[in-house]
N, C-alpha and C positions, 0 to 999 in steps of 0.2 A: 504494500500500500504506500503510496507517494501523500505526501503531504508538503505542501508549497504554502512556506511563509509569506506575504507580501508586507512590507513594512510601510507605514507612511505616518507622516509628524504634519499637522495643520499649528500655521502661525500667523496669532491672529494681530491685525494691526499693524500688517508687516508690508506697508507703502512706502514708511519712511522712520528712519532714525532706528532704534537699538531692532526693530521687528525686524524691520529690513535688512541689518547687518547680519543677524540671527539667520534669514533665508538664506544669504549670501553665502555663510559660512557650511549650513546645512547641504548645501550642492554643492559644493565641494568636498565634504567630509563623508555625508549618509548616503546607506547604500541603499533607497529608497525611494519612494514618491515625496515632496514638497508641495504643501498646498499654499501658499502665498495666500489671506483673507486679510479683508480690509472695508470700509465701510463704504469708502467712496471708488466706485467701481472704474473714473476714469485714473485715479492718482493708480488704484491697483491695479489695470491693465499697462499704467506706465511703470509700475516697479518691473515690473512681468519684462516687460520689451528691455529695459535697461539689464535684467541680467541676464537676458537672451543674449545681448550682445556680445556678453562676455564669457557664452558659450551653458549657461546655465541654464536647464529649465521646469522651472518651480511651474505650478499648475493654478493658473488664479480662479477663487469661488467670491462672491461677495457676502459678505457675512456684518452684519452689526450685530453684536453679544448682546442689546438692546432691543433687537427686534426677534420677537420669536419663528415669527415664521423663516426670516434669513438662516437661522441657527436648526431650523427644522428641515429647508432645503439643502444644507452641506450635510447634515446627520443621515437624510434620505440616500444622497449622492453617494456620502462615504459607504452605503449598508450596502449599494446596488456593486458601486467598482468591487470592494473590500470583503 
């Protein structure tokens, strides 16, 4: 019987400043999926592109920890890939 790990870390508020430094380092180091969440979905598709460039690539969700249904559709997403 085969059994297949998939690992993946979601970080959240990670558009700009220590989040963002956090994903940066995370695709470099882990040997997984990166989920890149953040409230404002165009700052977080530009974190997204800025470490595309540098050859990294995290997987942006939009997420506010404030809104529940946002927090309901990454937890859906994550049950479906995961």
């Amino acid at each position: 019987m085969w059994c297949w790990l998939f690992y993946s870390i979601q970080v959240t508020g990670a558009n700009k400043g220590i989040g963002f430094g956090v994903v940066k380092e995370l695709c470099s180091d882990f040997d997984g999926v990166v989920y890149l969440t953040s409230r404002d979905e165009a700052r977080g598709r530009k974190a997204v592109e800025e470490l595309e460039e540098i050859g990294f690539q995290p997987i942006y969700i939009q997420m506010d920890l404030d809104d529940e249904a946002s927090v309901l559709r990454l937890r859906n997403h994550l049950s479906e890939i995961h």
